[in-house]
C-alpha positions in Angstrom: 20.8 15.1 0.9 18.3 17.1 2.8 15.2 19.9 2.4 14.5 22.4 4.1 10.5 23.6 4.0 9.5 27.5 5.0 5.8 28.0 6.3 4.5 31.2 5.4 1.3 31.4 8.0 -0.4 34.3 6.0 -3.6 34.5 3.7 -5.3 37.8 2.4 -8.3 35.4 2.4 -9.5 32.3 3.8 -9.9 29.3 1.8 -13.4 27.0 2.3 -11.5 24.0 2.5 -7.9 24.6 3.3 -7.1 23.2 7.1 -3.6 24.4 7.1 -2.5 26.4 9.7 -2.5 30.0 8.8 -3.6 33.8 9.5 -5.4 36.6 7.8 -3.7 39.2 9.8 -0.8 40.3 8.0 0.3 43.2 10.4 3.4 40.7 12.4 4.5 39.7 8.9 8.1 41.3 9.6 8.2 40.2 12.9 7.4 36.5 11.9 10.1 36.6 9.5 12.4 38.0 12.1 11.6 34.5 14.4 11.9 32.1 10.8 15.2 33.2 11.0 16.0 32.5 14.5 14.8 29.1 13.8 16.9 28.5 10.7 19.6 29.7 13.2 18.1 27.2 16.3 17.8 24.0 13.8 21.5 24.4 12.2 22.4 20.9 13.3 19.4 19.2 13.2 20.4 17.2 9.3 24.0 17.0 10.8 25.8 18.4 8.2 23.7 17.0 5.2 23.3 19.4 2.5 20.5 21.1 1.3 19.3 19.6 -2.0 15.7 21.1 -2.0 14.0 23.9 -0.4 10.2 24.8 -0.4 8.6 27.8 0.4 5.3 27.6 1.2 2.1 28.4 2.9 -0.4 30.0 3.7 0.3 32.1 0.7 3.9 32.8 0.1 3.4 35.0 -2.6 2.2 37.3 0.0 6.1 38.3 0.7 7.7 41.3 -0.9 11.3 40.1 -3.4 13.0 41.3 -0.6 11.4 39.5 1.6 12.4 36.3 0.0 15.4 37.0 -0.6 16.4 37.6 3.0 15.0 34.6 3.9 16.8 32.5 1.2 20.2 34.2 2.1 19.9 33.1 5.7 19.4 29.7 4.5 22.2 30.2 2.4 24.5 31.8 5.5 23.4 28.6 7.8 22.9 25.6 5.4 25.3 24.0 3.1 23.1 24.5 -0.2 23.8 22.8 -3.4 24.3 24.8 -6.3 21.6 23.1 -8.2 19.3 23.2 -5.2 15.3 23.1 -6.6 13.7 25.8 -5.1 10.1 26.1 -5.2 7.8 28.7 -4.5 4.2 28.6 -3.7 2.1 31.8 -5.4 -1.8 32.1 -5.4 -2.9 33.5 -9.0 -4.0 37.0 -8.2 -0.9 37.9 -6.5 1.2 36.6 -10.0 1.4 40.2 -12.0 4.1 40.5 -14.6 6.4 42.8 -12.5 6.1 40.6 -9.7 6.8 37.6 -11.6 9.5 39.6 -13.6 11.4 40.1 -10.0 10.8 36.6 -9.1 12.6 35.3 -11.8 15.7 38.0 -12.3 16.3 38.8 -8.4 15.8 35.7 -6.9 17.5 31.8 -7.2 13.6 30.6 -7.2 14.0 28.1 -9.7 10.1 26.6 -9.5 6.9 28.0 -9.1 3.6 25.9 -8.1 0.6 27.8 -8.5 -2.5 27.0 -7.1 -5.3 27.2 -9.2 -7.2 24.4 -8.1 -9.8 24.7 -11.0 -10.5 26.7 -13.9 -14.2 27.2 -13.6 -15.6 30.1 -11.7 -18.4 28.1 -9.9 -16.1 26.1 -8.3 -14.1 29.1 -7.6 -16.9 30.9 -5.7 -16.9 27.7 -3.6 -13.8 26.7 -2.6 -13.5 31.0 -1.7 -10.6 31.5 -3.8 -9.8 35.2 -4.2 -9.2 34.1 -8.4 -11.1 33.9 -11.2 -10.9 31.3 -14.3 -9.4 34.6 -16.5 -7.3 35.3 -13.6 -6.0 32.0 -13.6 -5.0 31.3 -16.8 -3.2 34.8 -17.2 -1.5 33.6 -14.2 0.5 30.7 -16.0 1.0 32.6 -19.2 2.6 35.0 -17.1 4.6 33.0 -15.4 5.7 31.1 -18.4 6.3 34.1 -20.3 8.4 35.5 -17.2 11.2 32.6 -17.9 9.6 30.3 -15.6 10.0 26.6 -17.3 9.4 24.7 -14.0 6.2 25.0 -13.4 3.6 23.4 -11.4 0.0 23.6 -10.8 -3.2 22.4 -8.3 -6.1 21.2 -9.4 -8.8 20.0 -6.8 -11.4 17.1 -8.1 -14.5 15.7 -6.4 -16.2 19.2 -6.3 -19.7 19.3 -5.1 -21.9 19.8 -8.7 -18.4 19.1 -10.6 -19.8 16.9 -13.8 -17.1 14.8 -15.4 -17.1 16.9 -18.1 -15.9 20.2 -16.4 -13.4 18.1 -15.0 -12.0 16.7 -18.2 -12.3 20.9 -19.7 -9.9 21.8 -16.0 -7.3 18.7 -17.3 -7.0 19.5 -20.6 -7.2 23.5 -19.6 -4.2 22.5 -17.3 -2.2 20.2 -19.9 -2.7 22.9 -23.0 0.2 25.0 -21.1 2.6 22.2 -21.2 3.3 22.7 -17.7 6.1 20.2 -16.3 4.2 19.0 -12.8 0.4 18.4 -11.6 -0.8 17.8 -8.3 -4.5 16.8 -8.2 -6.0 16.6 -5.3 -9.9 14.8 -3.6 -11.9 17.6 -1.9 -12.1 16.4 1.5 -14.8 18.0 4.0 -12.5 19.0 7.7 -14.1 19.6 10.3 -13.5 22.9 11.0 -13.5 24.2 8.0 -16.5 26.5 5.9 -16.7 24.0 3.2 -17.6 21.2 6.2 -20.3 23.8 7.6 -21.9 24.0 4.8 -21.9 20.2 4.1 -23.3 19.7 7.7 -25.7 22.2 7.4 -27.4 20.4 3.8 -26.4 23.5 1.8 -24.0 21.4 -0.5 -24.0 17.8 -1.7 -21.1 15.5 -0.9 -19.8 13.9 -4.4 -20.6 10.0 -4.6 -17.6 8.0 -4.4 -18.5 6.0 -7.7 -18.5 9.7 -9.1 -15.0 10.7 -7.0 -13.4 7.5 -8.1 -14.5 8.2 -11.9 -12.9 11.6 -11.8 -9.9 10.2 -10.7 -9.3 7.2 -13.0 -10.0 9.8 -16.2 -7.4 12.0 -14.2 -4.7 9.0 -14.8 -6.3 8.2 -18.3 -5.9 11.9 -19.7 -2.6 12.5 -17.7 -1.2 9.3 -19.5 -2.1 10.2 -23.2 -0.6 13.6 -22.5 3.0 12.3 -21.5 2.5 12.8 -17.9 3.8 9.9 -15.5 2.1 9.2 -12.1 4.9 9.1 -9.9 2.9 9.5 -6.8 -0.8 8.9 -5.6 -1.4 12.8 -6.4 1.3 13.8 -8.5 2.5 13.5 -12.1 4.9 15.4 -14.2 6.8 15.0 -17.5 9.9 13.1 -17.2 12.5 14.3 -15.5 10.3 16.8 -14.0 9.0 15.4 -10.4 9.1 17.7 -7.3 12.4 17.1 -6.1 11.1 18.0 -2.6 8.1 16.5 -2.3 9.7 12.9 -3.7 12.1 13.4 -0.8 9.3 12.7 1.6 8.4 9.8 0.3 11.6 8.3 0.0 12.4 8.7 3.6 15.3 12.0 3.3 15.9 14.2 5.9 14.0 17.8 6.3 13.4 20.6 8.3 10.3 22.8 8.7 10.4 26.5 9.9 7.5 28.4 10.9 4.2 27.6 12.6 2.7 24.5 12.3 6.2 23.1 10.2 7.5 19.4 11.4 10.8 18.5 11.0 12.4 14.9 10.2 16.1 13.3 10.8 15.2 9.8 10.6 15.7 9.7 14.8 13.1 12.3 15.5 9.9 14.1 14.0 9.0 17.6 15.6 5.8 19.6 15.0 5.9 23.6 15.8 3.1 25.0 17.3 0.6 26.2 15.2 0.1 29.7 16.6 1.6 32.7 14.9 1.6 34.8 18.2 2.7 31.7 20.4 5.7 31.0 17.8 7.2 34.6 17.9 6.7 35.0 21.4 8.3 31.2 22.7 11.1 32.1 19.6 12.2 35.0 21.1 12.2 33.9 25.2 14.4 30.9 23.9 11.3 28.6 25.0 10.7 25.4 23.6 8.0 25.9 20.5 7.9 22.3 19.3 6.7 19.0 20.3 9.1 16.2 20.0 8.4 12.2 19.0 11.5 9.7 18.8 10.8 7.2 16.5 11.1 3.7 17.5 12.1 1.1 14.5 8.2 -0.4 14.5 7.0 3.9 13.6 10.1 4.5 11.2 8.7 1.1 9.6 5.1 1.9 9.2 6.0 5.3 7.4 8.6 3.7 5.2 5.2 1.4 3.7 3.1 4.5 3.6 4.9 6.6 2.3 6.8 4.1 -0.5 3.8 2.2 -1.3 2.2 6.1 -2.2 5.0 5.9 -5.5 6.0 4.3 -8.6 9.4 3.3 -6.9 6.8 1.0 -4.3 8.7 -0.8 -1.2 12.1 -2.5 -1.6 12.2 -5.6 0.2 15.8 -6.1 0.3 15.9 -2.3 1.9 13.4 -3.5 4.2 15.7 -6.2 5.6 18.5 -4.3 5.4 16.8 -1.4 7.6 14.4 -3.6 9.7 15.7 -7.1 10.1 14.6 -10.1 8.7 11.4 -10.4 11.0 10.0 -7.6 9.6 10.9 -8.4 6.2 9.1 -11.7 7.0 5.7 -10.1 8.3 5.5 -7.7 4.8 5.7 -10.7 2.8 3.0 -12.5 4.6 0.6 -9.2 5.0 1.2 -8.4 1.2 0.2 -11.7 0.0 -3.5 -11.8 -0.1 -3.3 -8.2 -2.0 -0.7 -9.9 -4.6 -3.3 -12.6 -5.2 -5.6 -10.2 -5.9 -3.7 -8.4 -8.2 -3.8 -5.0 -5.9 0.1 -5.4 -5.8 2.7 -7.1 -7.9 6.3 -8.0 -7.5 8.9 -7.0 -9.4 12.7 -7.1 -8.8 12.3 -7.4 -5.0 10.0 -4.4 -5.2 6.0 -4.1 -4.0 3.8 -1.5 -5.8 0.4 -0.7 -6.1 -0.9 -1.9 -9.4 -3.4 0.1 -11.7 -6.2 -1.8 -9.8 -4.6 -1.4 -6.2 -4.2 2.8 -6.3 -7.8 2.9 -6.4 -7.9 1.2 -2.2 -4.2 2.3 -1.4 -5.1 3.9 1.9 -6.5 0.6 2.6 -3.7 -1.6 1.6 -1.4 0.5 3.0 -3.0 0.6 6.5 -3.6 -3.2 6.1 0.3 -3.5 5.8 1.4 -1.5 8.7 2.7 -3.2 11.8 0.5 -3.2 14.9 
C-alpha cells in the first residue's frame, strides 16, 4: 500500500501565512503539467510495485486546474501506477474557485472521491488577515455547494491562534464548521515564518502574537467541542467521524510508502527520502534536460527510528513497542523504555497493550516529548 501526492505550485493570490512553495504566475501552468507527467513516468519504480491506495492532489491551489486538466493528470497515474479501485482521492479547492458547475464536473467527470476545502475561518476579519481571496459568505456557500454537488467526503481547514481571535469567535468557527456535518477537520496553530507577510507584520509591531495560555485554550476547547460533536482526534491536528480519517495523510504517520510530484514534493520508500526543488522554472527546465531535480537522503536505522516516534507518537494508534523491537532491535527497544519513563510517571504517556501514547495531559507538550524521545 502506497500514495502518491501531486503539488500544484500555483496561487491566484498569495496567502499571509502560507510558506509552501508556490507561484502567482499562472502562464507555464500547461507546461508544468507537461513535466508532472514526466515525473510520474521518471518515479515508476520508486514504491516497487506497491499499489496505489491513496492519492492527493494538492497545492498551491489545485482547484486552479481546468476538469481536464485533472483528469489527464489522474489517467497518467492510472497508465503508470497500479491503482486500487477504491483508491481515496482527494482534492484540494480554495472556496472562491468552488461554483456549482465546477463542483458539478468535479464530481460527474472525475474519480475525485474527497474534497478538502480550505476555509481556514469563518470570520471576515480574520480573512482580511490571513489574505484569503474568500469571504465568510463565500465560504459557507462553498461547502453547501459541495455537499449539494454529491460530495459526502468532505474535509475542511480551520486555522486557530489568530491575532485578536477571542475564544468566542473561535467556538462560533467550530460549531460553524461542525453544523455541516462534514466527515474530517484539520485545525491548525498560526505560526509566524519567516519569510512570510504575516511574520513582517509581526516584526514590524503591526499585529500582536496570541499568548500561549490563550493558544493553548483555543486548542483544548477545539478537542472539548470536537468530542461532544462525535469527532475523534486521531491525530495532533486532525479529527473526523468514524471511519472517516484521511486515508492519505494517516499513511504518513504510519510509516507507508509515497511519492511526491511537482516542485517542492518529497518522496519516501522507507530506504530513501527525496525533496524536489522548489522552483517552478528550475523543475521544468532540469525535467526536461533529464537532469537531476531532487536531493536525495538514505536513511540510516537511527533516522528511520526517530521518525517512526514522531510521527506515531503524533496519533491515537501511539508507538508499538513490540514493532519497535521487531524493526530496531532490542537496544533500541530498550533506550524507548527508559526515555519514556519519566513522562509515564507523569502521566504525559501511558501504556497500554505494548503501546505508548500521548495522554489528554501529554498532547498539550508533544513536540516536547516527542523530541525528548528521539535518539541522539
Amino acid at each position: 500500500m502506497a500514495g502518491i501526492y501531486v503539488h500544484i505550485p500555483f496561487c491566484r493570490k498569495q496567502c499571509s501565512y502560507c510558506d509552501f512553495y508556490k507561484s502567482t504566475l499562472l502562464e507555464n501552468k500547461k507546461t508544468l503539467l507537461v513535466s508532472l507527467m514526466k515525473e510520474l513516468d521518471h518515479k515508476a519504480n520508486y514504491l516497487e510495485g506497491d499499489r496505489i491506495e491513496t492519492i492527493y492532489i494538492g497545492g498551491g491551489t489545485p482547484s486552479v486546474l481546468s476538469i481536464e486538466e485533472i483528469n489527464l493528470l489522474l489517467s497518467k497515474i492510472s497508465a503508470v501506477y497500479k491503482v486500487s479501485d477504491k483508491a481515496e482521492i482527494t482534492f484540494e479547492a480554495n472556496p472562491d474557485d468552488l461554483n456549482k458547475t465546477y463542483l458539478e464536473r468535479l464530481y460527474n467527470n472525475t474519480v475525485i472521491n474527497r474534497l478538502s476545502i480550505g476555509i481556514q475561518s469563518f470570520i471576515d476579519r480574520d480573512l482580511r488577515l490571513l489574505n484569503r481571496r474568500h469571504d465568510s459568505t463565500k465560504a459557507k456557500h462553498a461547502i453547501r455547494d459541495t455537499l449539494k454537488a454529491g460530495f459526502s467526503d468532505v474535509s475542511i481547514d480551520l486555522i486557530y491562534s489568530i491575532p485578536g481571535m477571542s475564544m468566542d469567535e473561535w467556538i462560533c468557527n467550530l460549531n460553524t464548521a461542525f453544523s455541516f456535518n462534514i466527515h474530517h477537520l484539520s485545525a491548525y496553530f498560526l505560526t509566524f515564518e519567516p519569510g512570510t507577510c504575516i511574520y513582517g507584520k509581526l516584526k514590524n509591531k503591526e499585529i500582536d502574537q496570541v499568548k500561549e495560555e490563550q493558544s493553548l485554550e483555543q486548542y483544548k476547547k477545539l478537542i472539548e467541542i470536537a468530542e461532544k460533536a462525535g469527532y475523534i482526534q486521531y491525530e495532533i491536528s486532525n479529527f473526523s467521524l468514524p471511519g472517516h480519517l484521511s486515508k492519505h495523510n494517516s499513511g504518513y504517520w504510519s510509516g507507508k510508502k509515497y511519492i511526491g510530484i511537482g516542485p517542492s514534493a518529497h518522496s519516501y520508500n522507507i530506504k530513501t527520502r527525496q525533496w524536489n526543488v522548489s522552483d517552478n522554472a528550475e523543475y521544468i527546465m532540469k525535467i526536461n534536460q533529464n537532469r537531476t531535480y531532487f536531493e536525495m537522503e538514505h536513511l540510516n536505522l537511527k533516522t528511520r527510528f526517530n521518525e517512526y516516534i514522531m510521527t506515531g507518537l503524533r496519533t491515537k494508534w501511539g508507538i508499538d513497542l513490540k514493532e519497535i523491537e521487531k524493526k530496531f532491535g532490542t537496544e533500541f527497544y530498550r533506550l524507548i523504555i527508559n526515555k519514556a519513563l519519566p513522562f509515564l510517571k507523569n502521566n504525559d504517556i501511558e501504556e497500554k497493550e505494548n503501546h505508548y501514547f500521548l495522554t489528554s495531559k501529554g498532547i498539550f507538550i508533544a513536540d516536547y516529548i516527542i523530541s525528548a524521545m528521539f535518539l541522539d
